[in-house]
PLY file of the C-alpha trace (Angstrom):
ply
format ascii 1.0
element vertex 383
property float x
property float y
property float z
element edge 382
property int vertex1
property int vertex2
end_header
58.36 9.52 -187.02
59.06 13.41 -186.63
62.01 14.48 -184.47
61.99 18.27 -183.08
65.61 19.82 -183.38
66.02 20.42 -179.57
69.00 22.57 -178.36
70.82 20.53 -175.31
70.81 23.21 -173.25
66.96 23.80 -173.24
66.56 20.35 -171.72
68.87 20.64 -169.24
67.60 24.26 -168.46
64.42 22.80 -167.85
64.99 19.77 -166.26
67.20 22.09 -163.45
64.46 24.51 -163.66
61.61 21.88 -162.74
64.04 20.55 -159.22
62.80 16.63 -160.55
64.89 14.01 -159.42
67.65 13.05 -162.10
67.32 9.51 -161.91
63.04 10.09 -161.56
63.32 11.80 -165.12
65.74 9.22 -166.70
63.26 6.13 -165.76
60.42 8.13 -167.61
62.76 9.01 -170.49
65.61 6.78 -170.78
66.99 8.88 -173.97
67.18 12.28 -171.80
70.82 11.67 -170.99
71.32 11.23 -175.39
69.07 14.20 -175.87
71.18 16.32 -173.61
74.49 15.34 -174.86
72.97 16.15 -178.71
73.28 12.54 -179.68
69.30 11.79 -180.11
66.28 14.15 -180.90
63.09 13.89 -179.37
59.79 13.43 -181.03
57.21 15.65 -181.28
55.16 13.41 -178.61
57.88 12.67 -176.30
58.95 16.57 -176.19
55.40 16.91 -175.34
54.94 15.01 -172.29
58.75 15.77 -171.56
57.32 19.29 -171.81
54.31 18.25 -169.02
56.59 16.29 -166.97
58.98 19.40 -166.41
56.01 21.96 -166.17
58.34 23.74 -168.86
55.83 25.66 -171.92
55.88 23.99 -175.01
57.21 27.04 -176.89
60.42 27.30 -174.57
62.15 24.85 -176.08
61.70 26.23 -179.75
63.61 29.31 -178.38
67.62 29.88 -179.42
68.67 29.94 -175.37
67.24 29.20 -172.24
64.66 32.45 -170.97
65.97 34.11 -168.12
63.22 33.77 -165.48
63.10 36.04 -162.32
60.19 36.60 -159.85
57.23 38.90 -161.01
57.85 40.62 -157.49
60.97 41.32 -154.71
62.30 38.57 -153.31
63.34 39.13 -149.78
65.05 36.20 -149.20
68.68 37.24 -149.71
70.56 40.28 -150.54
72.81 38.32 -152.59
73.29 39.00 -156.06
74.11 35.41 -156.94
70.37 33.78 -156.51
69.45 30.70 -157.68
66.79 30.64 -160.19
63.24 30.02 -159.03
61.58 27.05 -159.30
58.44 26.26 -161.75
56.63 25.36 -158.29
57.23 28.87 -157.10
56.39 30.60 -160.50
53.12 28.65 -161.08
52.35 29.20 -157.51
52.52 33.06 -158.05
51.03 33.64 -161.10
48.34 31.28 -160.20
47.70 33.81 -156.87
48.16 36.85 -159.38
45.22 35.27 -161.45
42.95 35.31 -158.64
43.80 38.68 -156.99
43.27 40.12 -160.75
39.87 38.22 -160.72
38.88 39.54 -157.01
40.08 43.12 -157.55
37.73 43.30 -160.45
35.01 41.82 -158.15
35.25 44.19 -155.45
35.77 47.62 -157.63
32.85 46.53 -160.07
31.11 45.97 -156.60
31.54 49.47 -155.33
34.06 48.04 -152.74
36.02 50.38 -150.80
40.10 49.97 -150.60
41.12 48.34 -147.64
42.87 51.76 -145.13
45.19 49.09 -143.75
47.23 47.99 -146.70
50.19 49.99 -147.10
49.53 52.33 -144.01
52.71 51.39 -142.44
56.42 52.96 -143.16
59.61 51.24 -143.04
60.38 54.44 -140.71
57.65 53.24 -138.32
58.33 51.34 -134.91
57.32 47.96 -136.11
56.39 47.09 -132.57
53.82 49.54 -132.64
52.71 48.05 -135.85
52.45 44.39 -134.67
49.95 45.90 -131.97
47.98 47.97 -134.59
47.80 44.69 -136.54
46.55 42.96 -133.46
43.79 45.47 -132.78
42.46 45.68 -136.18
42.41 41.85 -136.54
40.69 41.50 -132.84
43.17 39.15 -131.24
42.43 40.92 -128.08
38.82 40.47 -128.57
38.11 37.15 -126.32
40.93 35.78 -129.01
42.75 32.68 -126.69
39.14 31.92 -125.11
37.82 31.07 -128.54
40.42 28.29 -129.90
41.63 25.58 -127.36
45.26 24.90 -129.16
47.68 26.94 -130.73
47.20 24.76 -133.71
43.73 25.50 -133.79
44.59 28.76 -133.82
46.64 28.93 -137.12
43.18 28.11 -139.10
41.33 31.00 -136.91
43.96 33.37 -137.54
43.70 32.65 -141.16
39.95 33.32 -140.77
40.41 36.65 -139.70
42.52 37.49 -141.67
40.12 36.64 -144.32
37.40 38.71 -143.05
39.57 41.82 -143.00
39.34 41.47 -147.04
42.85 39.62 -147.38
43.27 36.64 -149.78
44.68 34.05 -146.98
46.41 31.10 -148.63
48.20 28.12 -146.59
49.02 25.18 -149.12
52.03 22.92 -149.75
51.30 21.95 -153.19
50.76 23.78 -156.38
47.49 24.34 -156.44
45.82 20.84 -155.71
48.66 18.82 -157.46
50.42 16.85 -154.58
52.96 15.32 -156.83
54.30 18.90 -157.14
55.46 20.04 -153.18
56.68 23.34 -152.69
60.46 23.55 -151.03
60.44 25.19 -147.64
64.33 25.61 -148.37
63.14 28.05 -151.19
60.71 30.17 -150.00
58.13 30.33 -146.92
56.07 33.01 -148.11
54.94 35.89 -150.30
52.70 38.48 -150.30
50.71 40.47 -153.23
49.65 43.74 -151.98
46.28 45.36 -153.09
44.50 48.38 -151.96
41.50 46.19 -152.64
42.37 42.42 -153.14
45.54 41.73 -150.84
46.99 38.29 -150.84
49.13 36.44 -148.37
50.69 32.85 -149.49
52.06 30.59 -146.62
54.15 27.60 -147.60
51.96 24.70 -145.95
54.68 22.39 -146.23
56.35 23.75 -143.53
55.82 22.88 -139.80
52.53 23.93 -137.87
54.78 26.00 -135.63
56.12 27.79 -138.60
53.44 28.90 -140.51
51.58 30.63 -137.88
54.50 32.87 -137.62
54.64 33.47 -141.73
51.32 34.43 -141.94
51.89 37.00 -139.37
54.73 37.97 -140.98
53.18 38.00 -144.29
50.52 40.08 -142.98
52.75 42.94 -141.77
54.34 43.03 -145.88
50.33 43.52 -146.35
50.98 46.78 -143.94
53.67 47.76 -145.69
51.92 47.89 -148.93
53.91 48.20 -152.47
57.42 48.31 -150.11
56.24 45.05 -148.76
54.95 43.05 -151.82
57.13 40.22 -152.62
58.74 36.23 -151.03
60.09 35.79 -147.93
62.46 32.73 -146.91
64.04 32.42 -143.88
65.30 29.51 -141.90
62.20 28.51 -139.37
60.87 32.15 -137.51
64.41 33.92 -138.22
64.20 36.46 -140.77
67.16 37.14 -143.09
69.31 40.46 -143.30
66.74 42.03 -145.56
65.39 45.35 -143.66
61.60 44.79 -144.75
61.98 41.12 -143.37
63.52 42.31 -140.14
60.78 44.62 -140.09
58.05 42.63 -140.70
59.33 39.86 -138.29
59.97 42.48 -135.46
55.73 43.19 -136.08
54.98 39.74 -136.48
56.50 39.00 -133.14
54.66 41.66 -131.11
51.59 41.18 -132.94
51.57 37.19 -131.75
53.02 37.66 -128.10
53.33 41.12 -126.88
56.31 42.13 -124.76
54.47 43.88 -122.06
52.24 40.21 -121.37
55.10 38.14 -122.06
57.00 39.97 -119.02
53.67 39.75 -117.01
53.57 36.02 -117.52
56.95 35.18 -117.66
57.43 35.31 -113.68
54.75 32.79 -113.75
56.79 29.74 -115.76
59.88 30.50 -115.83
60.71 28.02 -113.10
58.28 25.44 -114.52
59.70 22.67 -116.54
58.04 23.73 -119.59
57.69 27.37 -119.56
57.42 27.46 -123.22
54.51 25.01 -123.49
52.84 26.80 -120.55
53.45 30.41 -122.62
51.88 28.57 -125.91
48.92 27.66 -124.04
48.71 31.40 -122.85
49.19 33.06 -126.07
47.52 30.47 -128.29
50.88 30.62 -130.46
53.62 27.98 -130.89
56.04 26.74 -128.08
58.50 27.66 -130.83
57.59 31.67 -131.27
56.55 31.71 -127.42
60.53 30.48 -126.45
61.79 33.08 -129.47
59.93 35.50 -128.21
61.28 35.32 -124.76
65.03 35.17 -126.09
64.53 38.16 -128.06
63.11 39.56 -124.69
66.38 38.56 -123.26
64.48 36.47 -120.85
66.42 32.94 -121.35
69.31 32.53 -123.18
69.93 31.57 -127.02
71.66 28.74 -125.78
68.52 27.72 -123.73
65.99 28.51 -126.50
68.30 26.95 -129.42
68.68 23.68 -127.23
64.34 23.92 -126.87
64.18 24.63 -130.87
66.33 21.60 -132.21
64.56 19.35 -129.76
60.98 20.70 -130.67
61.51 20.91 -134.20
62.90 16.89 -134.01
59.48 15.84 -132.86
57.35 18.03 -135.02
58.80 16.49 -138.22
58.35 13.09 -136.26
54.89 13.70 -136.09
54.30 15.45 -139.76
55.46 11.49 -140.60
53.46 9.74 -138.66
50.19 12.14 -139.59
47.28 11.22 -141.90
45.76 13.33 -144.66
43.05 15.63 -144.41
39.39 15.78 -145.73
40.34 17.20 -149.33
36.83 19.82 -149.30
37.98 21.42 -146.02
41.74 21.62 -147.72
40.33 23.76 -150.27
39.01 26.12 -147.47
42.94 26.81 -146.58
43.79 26.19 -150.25
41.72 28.78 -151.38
39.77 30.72 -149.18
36.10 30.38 -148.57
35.50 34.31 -149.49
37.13 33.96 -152.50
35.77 30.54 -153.74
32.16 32.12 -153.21
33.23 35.05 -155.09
34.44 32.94 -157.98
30.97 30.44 -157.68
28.78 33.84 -157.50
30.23 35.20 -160.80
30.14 31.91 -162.41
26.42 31.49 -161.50
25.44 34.93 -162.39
27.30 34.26 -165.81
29.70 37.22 -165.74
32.92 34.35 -165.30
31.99 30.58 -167.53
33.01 28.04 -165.95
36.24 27.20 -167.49
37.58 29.98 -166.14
36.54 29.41 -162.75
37.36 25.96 -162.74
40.80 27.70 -163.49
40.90 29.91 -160.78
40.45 27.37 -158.71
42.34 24.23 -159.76
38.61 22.52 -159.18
37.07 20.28 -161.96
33.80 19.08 -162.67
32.01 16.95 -159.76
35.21 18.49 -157.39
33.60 21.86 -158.59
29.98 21.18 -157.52
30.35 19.31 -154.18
32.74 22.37 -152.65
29.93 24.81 -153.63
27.49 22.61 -152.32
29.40 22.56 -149.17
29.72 26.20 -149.00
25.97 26.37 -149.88
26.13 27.32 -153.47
23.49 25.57 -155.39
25.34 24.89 -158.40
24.37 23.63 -161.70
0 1
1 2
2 3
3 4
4 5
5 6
6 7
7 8
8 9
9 10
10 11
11 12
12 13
13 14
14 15
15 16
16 17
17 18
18 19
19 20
20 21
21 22
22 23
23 24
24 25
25 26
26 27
27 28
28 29
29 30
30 31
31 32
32 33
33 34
34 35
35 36
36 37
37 38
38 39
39 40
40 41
41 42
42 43
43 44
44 45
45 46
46 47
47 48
48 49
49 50
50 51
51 52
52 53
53 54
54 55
55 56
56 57
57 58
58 59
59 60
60 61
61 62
62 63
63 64
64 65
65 66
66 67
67 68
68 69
69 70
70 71
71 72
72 73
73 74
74 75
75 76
76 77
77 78
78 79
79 80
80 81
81 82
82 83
83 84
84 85
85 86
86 87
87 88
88 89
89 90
90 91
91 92
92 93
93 94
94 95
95 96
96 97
97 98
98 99
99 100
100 101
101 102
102 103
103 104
104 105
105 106
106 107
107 108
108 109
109 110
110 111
111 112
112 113
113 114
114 115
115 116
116 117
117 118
118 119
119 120
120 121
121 122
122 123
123 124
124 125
125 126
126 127
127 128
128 129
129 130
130 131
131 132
132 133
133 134
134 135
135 136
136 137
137 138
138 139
139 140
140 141
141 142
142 143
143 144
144 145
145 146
146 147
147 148
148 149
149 150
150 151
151 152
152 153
153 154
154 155
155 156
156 157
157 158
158 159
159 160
160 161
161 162
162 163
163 164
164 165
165 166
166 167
167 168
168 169
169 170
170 171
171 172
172 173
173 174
174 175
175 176
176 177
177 178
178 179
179 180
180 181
181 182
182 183
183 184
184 185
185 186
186 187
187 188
188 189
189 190
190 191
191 192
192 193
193 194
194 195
195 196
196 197
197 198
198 199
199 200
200 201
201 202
202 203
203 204
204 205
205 206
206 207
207 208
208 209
209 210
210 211
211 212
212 213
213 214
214 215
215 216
216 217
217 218
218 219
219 220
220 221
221 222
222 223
223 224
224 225
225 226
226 227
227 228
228 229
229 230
230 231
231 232
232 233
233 234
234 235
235 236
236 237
237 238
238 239
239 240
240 241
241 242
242 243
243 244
244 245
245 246
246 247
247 248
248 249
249 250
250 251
251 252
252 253
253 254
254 255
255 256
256 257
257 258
258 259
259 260
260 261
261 262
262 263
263 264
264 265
265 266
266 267
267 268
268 269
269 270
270 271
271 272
272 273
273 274
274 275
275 276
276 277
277 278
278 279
279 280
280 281
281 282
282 283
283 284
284 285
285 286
286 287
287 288
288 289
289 290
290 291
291 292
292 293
293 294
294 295
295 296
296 297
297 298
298 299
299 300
300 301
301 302
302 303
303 304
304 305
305 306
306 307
307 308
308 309
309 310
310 311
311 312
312 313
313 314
314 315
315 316
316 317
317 318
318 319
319 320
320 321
321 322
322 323
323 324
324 325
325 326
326 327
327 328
328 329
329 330
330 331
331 332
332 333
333 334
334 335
335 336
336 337
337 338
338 339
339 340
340 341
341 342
342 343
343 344
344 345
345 346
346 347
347 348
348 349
349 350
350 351
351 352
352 353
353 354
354 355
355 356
356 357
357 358
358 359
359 360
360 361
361 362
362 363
363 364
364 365
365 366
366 367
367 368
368 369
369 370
370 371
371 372
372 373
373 374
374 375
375 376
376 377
377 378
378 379
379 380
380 381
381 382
């Protein structure tokens, strides 16, 4: 029986590098702890599915040290120098979106598509209020916008739609890629963008709460504004933005482009002596009861102490309810896991034999029969 010379450190890099539970790890492989400490080697088989089991490449642990790994973009999350490393989740999650906006770029410039004049037509010197309303106009939310969905919940999936049809990649998923034994950490990141002039990409952590992600994807959508100076993650705790000066920027556009001051102060005389104003404000603005009350604190229309007191409470029974809530039909996941404009991209160029099928089974984590059945959902007739 071969045994692979393993350096210690390499398995403990990657078992702190895949965030697996200790004890999770030591049940699968009862000799970890002995190959840590250097007192047993691995065999070639066991390094391999120890390998799988970590999401760590083979060839890392043939190396003399552990690789330092940082993000292929900015991270926004922190201005501290002293960041942990990123996660495997995270990293397979971006390069994975890096594979398709490579693939869709291609598409659209072989097409004779035209760069989008929105990405990167924003400054960092710019009011970003005035840039949350520009985002609203060229999205349409004032175009019969809270007459068309009858929840704010139902509106996170329409705002993702039209986001879509502006030519944006618009991802909401809380696995990586369909692998729900892998969930991304909310704690670690919330969102990221990849900026394009023809292929833009927004990624919002679907693990998070409802009330939450409507406000990342706004705010991911004003880094799409930004361009370049706005490609890269964002984590911040619920809808408040860190100390970074693109995220206060983006969240500052984010929160005008969802509820805009002028209407909030129109409506506010309306509710504010109702026992739910925030609830009633939600309704209004088809947004969350959470950015509606955040929105009217920053407006300096209630106090923090009176929106905190309304966030700890709301948040409470949100996660009660993310408990208690079945699963979804896994063919309409894939339209928020991937994006119905880009799946039919990737089908088209599969049919028309300029991508095989390997490759777009790649691009989009689908297999086989899993393949077929989207397309035929989407009205692809598919071999």
């Amino acid at each position: 029986m071969t045994r692979v010379q393993v350096k210690p450190e390499l398995l403990r890099w990657a078992c702190e590098r895949s965030r697996i539970d200790e004890l999770e790890l030591s049940v699968r492989f009862p000799h970890v702890e002995a190959w840590e400490r250097g007192e047993k080697q691995p065999t070639i088989k066991q390094l391999e599915a120890f390998a799988k089991a970590t999401h760590t490449p083979l060839g890392y642990f043939f190396l003399p040290e552990p690789p330092v790994e940082r993000l292929p973009i900015q991270d926004f999350r922190t201005v501290r120098e002293d960041v942990p490393r990123p996660s495997a989740d995270l990293l397979d999650t971006i390069y994975a979106m890096q594979r398709r906006q490579d693939f869709l770029r291609e598409e659209r410039r072989d097409g004779e598509g035209e760069p989008l004049d929105f990405v990167g037509s924003a400054r960092l010197a710019d009011d970003p209020e005035a840039v949350g309303r520009e985002m609203r106009r060229v999205v349409g939310l004032d175009d019969g916008w809270a007459a068309e969905v009858k929840t704010w919940t139902e509106a996170v999936g329409e705002l993702r739609r039209r986001t879509e049809k502006l030519g944006v990649i618009a991802v909401i998923n809380g696995v990586v890629g369909n692998n729900t034994s892998r969930k991304l950490d909310v704690h670690e990141f919330r969102g990221f963008a990849l900026t394009d002039a023809y292929a833009p990409l927004i990624f919002v952590n679907g693990a998070d709460a409802k009330s939450a992600q409507m406000f990342t994807l706004a705010h991911e959508l004003a880094h799409v504004w930004l361009g370049r100076d706005g490609e890269g993650v964002s984590g911040f705790e619920g809808i408040f933005p860190g100390d970074q000066r693109v995220e206060r920027f983006c969240d500052h556009a984010a929160a005008e482009f969802l509820v805009p001051a002028s209407e909030l102060k129109k409506q506010w005389p309306t509710v504010r002596h109702e026992g739910d104003p925030f609830e009633r404000l939600a309704r209004h603005f088809k947004v969350s009861p959470i950015v509606a009350g955040r929105r009217a604190m920053d407006l300096r229309l209630v106090s923090r102490d009176a929106f905190f007191k309304f966030y700890k409470d709301y948040t409470r029974r949100e996660r009660d309810r993310v408990k208690t809530a079945g699963g979804g039909d896994f063919y309409n996941t894939q339209n928020t896991r991937l994006g119905q404009s880009f799946a039919l991209a990737v089908m088209r160029a599969a049919l028309e034999g300029r991508l095989s099928f390997k490759e777009a089974y790649d691009l989009t984590g689908l297999r086989g029969g899993a393949f077929q059945e989207y397309g035929r959902r989407l009205g692809v007739p598919l071999p």
